[in-house]
ROBA-134696 format. One record per residue (C-alpha): residue in three letters; x, y, z. Coordinates in steps of 0.5 Angstrom, whole numbers. Layout:
<drentors>
<drentor code="ALA" xx="X" yy="Y" zz="Z"/>
...
</drentors>
This chain:
<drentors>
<drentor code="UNK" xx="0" yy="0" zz="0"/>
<drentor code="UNK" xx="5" yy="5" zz="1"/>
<drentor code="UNK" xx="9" yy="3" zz="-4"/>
<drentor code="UNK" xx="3" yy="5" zz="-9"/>
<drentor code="UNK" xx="2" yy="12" zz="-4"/>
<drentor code="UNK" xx="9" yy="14" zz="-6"/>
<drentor code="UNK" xx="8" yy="12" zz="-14"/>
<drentor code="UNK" xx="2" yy="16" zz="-14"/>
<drentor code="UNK" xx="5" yy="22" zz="-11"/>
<drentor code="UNK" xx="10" yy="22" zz="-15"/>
<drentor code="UNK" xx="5" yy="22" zz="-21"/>
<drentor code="UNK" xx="2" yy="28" zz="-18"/>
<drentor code="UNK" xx="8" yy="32" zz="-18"/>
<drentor code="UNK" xx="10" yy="30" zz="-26"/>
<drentor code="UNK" xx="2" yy="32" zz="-28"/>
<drentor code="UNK" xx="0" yy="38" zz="-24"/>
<drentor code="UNK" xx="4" yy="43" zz="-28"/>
<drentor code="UNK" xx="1" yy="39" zz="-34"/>
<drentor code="UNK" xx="-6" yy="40" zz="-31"/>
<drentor code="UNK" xx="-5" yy="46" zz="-30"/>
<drentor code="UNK" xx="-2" yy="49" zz="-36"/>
<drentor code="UNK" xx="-8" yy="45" zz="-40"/>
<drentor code="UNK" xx="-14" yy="49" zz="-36"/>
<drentor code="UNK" xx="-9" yy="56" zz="-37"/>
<drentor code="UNK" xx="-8" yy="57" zz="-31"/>
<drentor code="UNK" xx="-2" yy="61" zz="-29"/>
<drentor code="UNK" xx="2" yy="62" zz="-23"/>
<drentor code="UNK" xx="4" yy="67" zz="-21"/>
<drentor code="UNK" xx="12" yy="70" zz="-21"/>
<drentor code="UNK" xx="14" yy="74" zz="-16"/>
<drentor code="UNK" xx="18" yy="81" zz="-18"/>
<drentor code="UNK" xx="23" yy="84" zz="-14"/>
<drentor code="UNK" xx="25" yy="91" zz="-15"/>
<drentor code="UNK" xx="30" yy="96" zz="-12"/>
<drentor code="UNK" xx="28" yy="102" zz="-13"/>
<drentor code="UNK" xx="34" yy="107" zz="-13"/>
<drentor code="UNK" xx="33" yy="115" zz="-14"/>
<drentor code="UNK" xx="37" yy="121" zz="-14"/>
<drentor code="UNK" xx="38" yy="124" zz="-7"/>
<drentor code="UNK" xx="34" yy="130" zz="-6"/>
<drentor code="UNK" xx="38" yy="134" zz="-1"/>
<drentor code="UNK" xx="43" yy="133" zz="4"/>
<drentor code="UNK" xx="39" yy="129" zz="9"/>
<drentor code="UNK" xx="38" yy="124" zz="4"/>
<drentor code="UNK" xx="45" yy="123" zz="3"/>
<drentor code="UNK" xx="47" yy="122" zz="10"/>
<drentor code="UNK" xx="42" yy="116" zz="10"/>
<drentor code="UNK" xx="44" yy="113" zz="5"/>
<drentor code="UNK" xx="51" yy="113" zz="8"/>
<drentor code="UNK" xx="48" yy="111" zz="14"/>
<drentor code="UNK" xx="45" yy="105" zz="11"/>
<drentor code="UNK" xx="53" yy="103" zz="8"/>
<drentor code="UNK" xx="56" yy="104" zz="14"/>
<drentor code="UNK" xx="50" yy="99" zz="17"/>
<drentor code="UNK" xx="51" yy="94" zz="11"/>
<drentor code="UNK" xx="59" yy="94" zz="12"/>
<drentor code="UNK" xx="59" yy="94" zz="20"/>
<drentor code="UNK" xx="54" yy="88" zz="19"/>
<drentor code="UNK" xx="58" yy="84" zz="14"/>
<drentor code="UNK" xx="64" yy="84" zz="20"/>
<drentor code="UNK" xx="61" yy="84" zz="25"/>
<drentor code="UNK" xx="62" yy="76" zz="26"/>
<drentor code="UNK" xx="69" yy="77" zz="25"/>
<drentor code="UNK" xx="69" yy="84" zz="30"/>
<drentor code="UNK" xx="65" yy="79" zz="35"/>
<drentor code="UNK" xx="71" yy="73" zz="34"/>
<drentor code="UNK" xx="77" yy="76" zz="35"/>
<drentor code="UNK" xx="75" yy="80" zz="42"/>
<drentor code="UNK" xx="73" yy="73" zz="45"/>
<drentor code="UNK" xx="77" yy="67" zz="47"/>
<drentor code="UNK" xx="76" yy="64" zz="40"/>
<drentor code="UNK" xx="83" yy="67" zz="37"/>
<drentor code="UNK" xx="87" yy="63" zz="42"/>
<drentor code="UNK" xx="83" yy="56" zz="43"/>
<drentor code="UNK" xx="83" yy="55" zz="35"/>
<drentor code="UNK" xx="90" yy="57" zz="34"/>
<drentor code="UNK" xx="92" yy="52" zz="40"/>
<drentor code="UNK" xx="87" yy="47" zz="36"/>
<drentor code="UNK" xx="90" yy="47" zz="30"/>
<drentor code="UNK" xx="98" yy="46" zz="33"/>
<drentor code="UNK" xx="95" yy="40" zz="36"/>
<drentor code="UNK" xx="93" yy="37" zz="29"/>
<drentor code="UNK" xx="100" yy="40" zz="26"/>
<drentor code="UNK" xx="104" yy="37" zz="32"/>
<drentor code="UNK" xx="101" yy="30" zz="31"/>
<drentor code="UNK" xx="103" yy="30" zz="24"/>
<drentor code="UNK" xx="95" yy="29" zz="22"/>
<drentor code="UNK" xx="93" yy="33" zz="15"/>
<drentor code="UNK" xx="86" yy="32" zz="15"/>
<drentor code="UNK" xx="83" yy="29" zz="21"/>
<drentor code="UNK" xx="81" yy="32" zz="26"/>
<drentor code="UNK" xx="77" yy="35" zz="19"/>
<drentor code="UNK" xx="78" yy="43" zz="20"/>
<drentor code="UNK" xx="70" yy="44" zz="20"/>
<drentor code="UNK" xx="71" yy="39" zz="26"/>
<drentor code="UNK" xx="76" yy="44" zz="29"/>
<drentor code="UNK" xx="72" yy="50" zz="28"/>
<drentor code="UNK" xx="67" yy="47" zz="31"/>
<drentor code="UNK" xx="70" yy="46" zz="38"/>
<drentor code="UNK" xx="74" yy="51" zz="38"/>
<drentor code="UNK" xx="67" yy="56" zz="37"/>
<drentor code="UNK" xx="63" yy="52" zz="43"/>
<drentor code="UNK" xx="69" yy="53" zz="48"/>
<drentor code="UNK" xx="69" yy="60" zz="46"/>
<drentor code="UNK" xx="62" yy="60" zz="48"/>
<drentor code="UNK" xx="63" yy="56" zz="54"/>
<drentor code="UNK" xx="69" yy="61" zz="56"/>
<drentor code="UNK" xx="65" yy="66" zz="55"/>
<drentor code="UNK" xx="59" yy="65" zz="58"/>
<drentor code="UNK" xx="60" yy="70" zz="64"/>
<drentor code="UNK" xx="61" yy="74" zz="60"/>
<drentor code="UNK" xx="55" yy="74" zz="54"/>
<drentor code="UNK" xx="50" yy="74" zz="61"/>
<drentor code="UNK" xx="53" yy="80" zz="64"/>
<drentor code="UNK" xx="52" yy="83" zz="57"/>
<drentor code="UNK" xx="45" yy="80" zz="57"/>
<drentor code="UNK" xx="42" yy="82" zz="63"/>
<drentor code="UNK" xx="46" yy="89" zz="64"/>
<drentor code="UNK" xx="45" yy="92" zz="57"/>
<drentor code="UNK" xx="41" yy="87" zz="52"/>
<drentor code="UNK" xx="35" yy="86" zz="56"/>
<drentor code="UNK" xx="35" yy="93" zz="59"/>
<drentor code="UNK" xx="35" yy="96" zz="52"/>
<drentor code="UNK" xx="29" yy="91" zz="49"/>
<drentor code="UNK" xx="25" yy="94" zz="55"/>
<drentor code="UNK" xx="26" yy="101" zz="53"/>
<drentor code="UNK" xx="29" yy="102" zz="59"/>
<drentor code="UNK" xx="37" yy="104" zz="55"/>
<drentor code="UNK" xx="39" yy="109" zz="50"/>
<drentor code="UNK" xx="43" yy="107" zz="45"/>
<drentor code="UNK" xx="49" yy="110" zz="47"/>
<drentor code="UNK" xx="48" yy="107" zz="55"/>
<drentor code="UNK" xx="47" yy="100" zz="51"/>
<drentor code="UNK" xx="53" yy="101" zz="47"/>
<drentor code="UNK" xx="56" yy="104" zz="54"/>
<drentor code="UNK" xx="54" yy="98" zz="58"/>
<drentor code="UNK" xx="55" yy="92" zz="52"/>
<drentor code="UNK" xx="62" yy="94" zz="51"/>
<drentor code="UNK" xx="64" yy="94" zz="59"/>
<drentor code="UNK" xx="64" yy="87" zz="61"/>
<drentor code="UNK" xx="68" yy="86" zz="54"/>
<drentor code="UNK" xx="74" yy="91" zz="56"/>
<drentor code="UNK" xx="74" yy="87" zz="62"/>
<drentor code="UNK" xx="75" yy="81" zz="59"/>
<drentor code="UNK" xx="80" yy="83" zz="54"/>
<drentor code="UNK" xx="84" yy="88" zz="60"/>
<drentor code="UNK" xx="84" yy="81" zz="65"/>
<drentor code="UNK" xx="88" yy="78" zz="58"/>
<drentor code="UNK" xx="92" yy="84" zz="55"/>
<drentor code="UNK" xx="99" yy="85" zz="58"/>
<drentor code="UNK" xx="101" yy="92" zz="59"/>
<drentor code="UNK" xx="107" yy="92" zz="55"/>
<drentor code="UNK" xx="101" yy="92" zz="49"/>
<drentor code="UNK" xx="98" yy="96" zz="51"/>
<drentor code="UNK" xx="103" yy="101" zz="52"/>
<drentor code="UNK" xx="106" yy="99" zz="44"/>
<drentor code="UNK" xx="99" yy="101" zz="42"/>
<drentor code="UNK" xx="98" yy="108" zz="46"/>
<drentor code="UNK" xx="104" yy="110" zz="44"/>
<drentor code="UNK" xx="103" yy="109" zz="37"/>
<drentor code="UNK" xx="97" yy="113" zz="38"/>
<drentor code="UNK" xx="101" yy="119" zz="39"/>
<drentor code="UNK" xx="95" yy="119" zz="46"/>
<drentor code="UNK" xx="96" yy="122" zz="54"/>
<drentor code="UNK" xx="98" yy="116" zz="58"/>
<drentor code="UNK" xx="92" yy="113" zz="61"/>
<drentor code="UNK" xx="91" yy="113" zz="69"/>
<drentor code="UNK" xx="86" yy="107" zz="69"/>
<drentor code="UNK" xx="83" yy="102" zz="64"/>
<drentor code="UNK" xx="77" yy="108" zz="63"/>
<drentor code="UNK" xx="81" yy="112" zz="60"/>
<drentor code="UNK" xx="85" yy="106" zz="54"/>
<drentor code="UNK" xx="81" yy="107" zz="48"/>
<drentor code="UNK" xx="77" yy="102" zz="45"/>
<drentor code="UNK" xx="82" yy="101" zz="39"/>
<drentor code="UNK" xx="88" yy="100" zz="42"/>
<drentor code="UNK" xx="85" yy="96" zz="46"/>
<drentor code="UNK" xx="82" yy="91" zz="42"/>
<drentor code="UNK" xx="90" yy="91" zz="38"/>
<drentor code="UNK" xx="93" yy="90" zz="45"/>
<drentor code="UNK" xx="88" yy="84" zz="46"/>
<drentor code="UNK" xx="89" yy="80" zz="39"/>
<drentor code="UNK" xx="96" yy="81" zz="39"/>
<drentor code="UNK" xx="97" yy="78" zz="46"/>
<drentor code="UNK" xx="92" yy="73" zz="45"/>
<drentor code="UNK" xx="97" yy="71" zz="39"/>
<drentor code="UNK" xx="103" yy="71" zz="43"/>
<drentor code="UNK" xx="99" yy="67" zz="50"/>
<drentor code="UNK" xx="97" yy="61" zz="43"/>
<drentor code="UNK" xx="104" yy="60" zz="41"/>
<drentor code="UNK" xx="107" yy="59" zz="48"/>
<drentor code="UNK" xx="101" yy="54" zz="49"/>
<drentor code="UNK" xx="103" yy="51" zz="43"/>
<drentor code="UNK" xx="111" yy="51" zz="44"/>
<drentor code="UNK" xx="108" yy="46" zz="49"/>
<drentor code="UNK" xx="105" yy="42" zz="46"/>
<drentor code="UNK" xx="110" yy="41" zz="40"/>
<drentor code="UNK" xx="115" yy="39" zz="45"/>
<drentor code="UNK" xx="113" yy="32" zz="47"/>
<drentor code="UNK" xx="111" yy="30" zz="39"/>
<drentor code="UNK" xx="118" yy="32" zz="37"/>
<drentor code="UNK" xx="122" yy="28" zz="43"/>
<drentor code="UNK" xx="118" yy="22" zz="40"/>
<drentor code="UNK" xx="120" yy="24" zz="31"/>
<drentor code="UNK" xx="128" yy="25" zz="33"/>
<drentor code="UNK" xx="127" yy="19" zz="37"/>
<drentor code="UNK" xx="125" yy="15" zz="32"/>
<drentor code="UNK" xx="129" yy="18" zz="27"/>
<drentor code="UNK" xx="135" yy="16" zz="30"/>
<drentor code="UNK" xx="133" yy="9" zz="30"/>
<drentor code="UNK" xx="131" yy="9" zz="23"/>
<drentor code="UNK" xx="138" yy="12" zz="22"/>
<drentor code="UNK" xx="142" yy="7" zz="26"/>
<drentor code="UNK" xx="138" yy="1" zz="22"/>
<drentor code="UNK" xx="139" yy="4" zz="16"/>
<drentor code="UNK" xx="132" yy="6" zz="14"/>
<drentor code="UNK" xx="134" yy="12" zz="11"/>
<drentor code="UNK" xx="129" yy="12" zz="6"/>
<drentor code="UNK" xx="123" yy="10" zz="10"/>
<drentor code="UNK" xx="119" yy="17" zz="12"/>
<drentor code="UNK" xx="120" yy="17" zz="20"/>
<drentor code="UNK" xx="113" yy="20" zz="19"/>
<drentor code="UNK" xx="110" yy="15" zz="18"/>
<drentor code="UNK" xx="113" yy="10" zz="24"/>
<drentor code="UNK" xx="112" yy="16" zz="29"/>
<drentor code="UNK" xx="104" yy="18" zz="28"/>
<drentor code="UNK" xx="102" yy="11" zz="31"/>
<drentor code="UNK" xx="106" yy="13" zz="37"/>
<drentor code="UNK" xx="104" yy="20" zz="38"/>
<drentor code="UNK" xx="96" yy="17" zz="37"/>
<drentor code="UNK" xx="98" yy="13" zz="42"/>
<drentor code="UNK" xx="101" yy="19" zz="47"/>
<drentor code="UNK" xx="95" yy="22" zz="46"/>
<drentor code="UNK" xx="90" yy="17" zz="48"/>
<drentor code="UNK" xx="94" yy="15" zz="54"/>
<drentor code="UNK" xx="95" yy="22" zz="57"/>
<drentor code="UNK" xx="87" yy="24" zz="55"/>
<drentor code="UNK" xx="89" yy="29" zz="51"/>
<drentor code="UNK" xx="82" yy="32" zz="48"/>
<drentor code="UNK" xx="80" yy="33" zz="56"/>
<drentor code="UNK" xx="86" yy="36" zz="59"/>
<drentor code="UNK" xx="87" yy="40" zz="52"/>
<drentor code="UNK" xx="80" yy="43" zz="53"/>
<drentor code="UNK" xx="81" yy="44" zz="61"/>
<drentor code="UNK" xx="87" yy="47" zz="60"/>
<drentor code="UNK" xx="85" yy="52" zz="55"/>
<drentor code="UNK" xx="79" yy="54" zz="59"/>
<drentor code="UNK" xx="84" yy="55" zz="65"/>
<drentor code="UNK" xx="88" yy="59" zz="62"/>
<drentor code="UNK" xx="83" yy="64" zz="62"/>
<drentor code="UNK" xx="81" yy="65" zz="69"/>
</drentors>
């Protein structure tokens, strides 16, 4: 009976334009049209900019939102891990994006929430001005990223903004704290992953001296050190100390 259904339906689909077209009967297309006119004067203009300046911010807005949180360092860290085992293609990269987005939301949870119930749903009731939601959303992100950022950046980038020392973390602008923040985020990823390269290639010069010793010469020592790296990395829990050890950097 329900193989009978699935023929008759397929049937249906197969005729109903058929039907359709011998009864004249038309269905209809929708138009999409944009309307474009001269601007009238000069506020026309300035909203005509507005909505660019808009459309612009919206394009980058991922990116802006990625690189003022955790992301920056939990990938790069993610994918020195895969380099250190010799991998190529597994963990895929979607794979590794993927975890490192969901750590940086778990990282960064406290945070959202303060933004959340200090500036978002103020804002939503009507209770916040534009300029207080702007004030009050990018608060618990600056203390984020001061508590992350080393002062020696900070200075680099005030410096080279040619601007009066600041007395406190209220007076560093905006810009050059989030420069500050990548670029000790940066510094802080490549430590974690001279670390993690290190045990990984204790494991490649041995086995490179074993195959020299033998007279292997030809034979990648890739090749014979991979299993013992997976190995390594299974015995010590490597995936749940990684994660934990990420999330505590941040604290």
């Amino acid at each position: 009976m329900n193989k009978n259904l699935k023929y008759i339906l397929i049937a249906v689909l197969i005729l109903a334009p058929a039907v359709l077209a011998a009864q004249n009967v038309r269905m209809p297309i929708p138009k999409i049209a944009f309307d474009i006119e001269e601007a009238q004067g000069a506020k026309d203009v300035a909203l005509s900019l507005q909505i660019l300046f808009l459309l612009t911010i919206l394009t980058l807005a991922p990116s802006i939102i990625l690189m003022v949180t955790a992301f920056t360092r939990v990938v790069i860290v993610l994918d020195f891990v895969k380099r250190a085992l010799s991998l190529q293609q597994m963990p895929p990269n979607q794979v590794i994006i993927g975890l490192a987005l969901f750590l940086t939301v778990f990282i960064m949870a406290p945070t959202f929430q303060e933004i959340n119930e200090n500036a978002l749903q103020p804002y939503l009731n009507g209770k916040l001005s534009n300029d207080q939601f702007a004030e009050k959303g990018i608060k618990p992100l600056r203390e984020f990223m001061f508590k992350q950022t080393r002062e020696k950046d900070i200075a680099l980038f005030i410096n080279l903004a040619k601007i009066e020392k600041p007395k406190n973390q209220d007076d560093v602008p905006t810009y050059c704290l989030i420069p500050s923040f990548m670029i000790s985020e940066l510094r802080r990823a490549f430590e974690i992953g001279v670390y993690i390269f290190f045990p990984f290639i204790v494991i490649d010069m041995i086995v490179a001296s074993v195959l020299m010793a033998m007279g292997m010469i030809m034979l990648p020592p890739v090749m014979i050190s991979l299993p013992f790296k997976l190995i390594l990395f299974i015995l010590v829990d490597g995936w749940n100390l990684l994660a934990y050890e990420l999330v505590r950097s941040f604290g």
